[in-house]
C-alpha positions as CSV (number, residue, x, y, z in Angstrom):
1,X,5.4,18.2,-3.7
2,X,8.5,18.6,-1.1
3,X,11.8,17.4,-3.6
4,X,13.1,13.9,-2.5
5,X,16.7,15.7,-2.9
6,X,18.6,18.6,-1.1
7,X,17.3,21.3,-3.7
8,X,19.8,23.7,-2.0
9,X,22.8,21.6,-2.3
10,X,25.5,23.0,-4.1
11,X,25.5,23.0,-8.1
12,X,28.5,20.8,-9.6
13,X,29.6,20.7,-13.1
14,X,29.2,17.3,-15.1
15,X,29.3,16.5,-18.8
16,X,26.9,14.8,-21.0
17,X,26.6,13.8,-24.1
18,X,23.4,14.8,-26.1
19,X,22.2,15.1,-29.2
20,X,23.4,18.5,-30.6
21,X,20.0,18.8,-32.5
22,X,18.1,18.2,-29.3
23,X,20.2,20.9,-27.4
24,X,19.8,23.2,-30.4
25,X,16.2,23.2,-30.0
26,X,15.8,23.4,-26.3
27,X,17.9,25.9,-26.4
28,X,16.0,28.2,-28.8
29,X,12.8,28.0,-26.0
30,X,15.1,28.5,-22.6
31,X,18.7,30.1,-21.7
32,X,18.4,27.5,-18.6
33,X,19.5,24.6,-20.0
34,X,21.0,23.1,-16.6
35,X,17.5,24.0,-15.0
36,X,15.2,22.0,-17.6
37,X,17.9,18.9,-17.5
38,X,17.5,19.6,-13.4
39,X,14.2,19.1,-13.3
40,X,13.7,16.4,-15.2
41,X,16.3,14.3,-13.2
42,X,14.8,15.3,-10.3
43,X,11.0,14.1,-12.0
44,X,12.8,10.6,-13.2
45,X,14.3,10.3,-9.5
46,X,10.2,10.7,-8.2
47,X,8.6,8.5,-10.6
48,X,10.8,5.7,-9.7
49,X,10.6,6.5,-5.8
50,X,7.1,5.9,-6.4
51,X,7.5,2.8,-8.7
52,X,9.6,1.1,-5.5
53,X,7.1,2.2,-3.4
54,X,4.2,0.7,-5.4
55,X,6.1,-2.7,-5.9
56,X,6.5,-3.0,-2.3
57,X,3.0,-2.6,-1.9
58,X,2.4,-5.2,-4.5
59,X,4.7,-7.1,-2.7
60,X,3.4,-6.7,0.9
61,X,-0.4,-7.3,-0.6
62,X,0.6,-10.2,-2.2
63,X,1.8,-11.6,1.1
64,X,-1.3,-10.9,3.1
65,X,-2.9,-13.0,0.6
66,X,-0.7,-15.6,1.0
67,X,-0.9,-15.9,5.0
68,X,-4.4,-15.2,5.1
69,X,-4.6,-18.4,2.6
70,X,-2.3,-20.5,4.7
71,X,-4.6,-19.4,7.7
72,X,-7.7,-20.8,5.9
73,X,-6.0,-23.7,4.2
74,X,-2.5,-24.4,6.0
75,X,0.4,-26.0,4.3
76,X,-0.1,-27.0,0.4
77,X,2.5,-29.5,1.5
78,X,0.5,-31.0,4.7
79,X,-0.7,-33.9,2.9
80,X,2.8,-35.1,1.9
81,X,4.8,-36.9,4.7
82,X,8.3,-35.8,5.0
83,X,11.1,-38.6,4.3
């Protein structure tokens, strides 16, 4: 999977705030803290790329259905005159 991000851009310091347990214990299983955090931002940033990507499809679906129903049946508001 080709990273939706410059993976080569240059690292910058930032601070959060995170549960000192939770660090605790990642800790004990890496010494790359900013690598695991790194990853999954860059995991969240895909998932919703393709979340966008599937509601537009929804979205673009839904409007072929819509025109292809106004084709076969035209204007639900034909039958009304207008004032």
């Amino acid at each position: 999977m080709e990273a939706s991000y410059d993976s080569d851009a240059r690292k910058r310091p930032v601070n959060l705030t995170l549960n000192a347990d939770l660090v605790d214990r990642v800790r004990a299983t890496t010494d790359n803290l900013s690598g695991v955090v790194e990853k999954l931002l860059a995991d969240y940033l895909e998932q919703q790329r393709l979340a966008r990507l599937n509601q537009q499809r929804i979205a673009d679906e839904t409007c072929a259905m819509w025109n292809a129903f106004h084709d076969k049946h035209g204007s639900l508001a034909d039958e009304f005159s207008p004032l």
